[in-house]
C-alpha positions as CSV (number, residue, x, y, z in Angstrom):
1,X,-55.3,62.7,14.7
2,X,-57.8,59.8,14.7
3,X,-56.2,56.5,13.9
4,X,-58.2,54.0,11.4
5,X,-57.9,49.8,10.4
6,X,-57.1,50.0,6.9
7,X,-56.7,47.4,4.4
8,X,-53.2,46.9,2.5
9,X,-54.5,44.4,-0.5
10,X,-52.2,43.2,-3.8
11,X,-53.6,43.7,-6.6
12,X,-55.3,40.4,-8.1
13,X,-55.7,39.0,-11.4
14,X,-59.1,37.5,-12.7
15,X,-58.0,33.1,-11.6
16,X,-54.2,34.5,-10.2
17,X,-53.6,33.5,-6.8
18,X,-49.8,33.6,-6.8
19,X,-47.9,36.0,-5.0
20,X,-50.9,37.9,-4.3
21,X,-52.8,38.1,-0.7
22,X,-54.7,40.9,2.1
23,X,-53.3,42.1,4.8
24,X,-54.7,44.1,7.3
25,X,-53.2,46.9,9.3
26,X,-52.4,46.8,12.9
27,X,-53.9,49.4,15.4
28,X,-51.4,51.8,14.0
29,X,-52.0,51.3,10.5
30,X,-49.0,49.2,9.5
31,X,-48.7,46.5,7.4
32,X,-45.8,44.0,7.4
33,X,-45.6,40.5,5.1
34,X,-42.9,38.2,4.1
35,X,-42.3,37.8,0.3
36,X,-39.8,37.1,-2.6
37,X,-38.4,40.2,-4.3
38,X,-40.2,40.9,-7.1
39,X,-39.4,39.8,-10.6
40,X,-39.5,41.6,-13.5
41,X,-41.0,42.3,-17.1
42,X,-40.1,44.1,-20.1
43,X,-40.9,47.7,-20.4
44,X,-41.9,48.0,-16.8
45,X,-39.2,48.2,-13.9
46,X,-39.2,46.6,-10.5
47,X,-42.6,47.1,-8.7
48,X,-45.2,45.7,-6.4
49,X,-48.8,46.8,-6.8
50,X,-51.0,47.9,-3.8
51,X,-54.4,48.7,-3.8
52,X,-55.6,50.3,-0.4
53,X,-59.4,49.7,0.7
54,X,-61.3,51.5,3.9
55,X,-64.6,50.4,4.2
56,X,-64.3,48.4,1.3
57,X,-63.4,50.8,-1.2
58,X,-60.4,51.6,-3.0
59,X,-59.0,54.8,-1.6
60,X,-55.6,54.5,-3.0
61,X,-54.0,52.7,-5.9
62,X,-50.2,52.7,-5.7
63,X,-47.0,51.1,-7.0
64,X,-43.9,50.4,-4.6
65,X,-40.5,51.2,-6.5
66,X,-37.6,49.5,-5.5
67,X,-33.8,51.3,-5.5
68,X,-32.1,50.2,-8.9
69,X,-28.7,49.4,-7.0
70,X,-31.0,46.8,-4.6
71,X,-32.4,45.4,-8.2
72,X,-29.2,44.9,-9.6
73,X,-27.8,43.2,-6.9
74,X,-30.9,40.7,-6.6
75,X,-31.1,40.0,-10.4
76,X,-27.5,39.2,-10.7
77,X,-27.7,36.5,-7.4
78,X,-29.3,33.0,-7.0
79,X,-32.1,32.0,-9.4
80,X,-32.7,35.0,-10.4
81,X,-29.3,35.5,-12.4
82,X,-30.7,33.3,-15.3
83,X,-33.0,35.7,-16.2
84,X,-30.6,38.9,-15.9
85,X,-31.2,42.1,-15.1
86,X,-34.0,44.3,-16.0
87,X,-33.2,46.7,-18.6
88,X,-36.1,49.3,-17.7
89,X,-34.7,51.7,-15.0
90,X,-37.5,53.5,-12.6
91,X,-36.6,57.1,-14.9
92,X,-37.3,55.0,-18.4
93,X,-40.7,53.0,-16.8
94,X,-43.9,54.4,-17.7
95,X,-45.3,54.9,-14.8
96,X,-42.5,56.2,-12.5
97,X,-40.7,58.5,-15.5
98,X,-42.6,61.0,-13.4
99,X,-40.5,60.7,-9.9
100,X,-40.9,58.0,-7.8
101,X,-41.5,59.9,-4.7
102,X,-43.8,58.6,-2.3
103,X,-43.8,55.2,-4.2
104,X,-39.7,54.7,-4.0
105,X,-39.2,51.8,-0.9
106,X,-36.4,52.3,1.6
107,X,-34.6,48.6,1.5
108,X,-32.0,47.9,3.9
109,X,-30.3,44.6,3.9
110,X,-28.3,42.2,1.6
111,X,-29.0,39.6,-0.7
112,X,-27.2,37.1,1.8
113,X,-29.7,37.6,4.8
114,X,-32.4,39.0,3.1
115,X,-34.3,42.5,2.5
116,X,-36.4,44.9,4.6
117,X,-38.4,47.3,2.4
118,X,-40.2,50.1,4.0
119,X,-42.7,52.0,2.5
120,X,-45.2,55.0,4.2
121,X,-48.8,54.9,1.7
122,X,-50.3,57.6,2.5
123,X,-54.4,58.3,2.4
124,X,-56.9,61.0,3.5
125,X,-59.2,60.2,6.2
């Protein structure tokens, strides 16, 4: 199996800068940042957009789910209990109603020391 750079890009909005950014995979095609958990708007559930370029060009357009229990424990801690929880579950959310498989992160951690979130994005080559 050949091995390939790819790019791991956030989605951007037209004059948005925050929270957004590039990354480029290592040799190995990993991708590892450092960000807030995500926060939440009605009718859409916890999620991270992730646009996926080779080349240039979009190859994959993805969403990363996060585990409800991991949600719920973040929205009710720190400043992010003032805005509450987020009443759209991953099963009610428009784009996820489907399954979340190979979107769903696996997050270990606590909202004491922090999360790891690990995700495989798959692409052709």
């Amino acid at each position: 199996m050949r091995r390939r750079r790819h790019l791991l890009r956030v989605r951007t909005g037209l004059g948005q800068t925050f929270l957004r950014g590039v990354q480029t995979t290592d040799a190995g095609g990993q991708v590892t940042f450092t960000t807030i958990y995500p926060g939440w708007y009605a009718g859409r559930a916890t999620h991270i957009h992730v646009d996926v370029y080779r080349s240039g060009a979009i190859v994959k357009t993805t969403q990363i789910a996060f585990p409800e229990d991991v949600t719920r424990a973040v929205y009710a801690s720190g400043v992010y209990a003032s805005k509450g929880q987020n009443a759209t579950t991953n099963a009610s959310d428009m784009v996820f109603s489907d399954g979340t498989t190979g979107e769903l992160a696996s997050v270990t951690g606590n909202v004491t020391s922090g999360y790891t979130a690990t995700l495989q994005v798959g692409i052709a080559i």
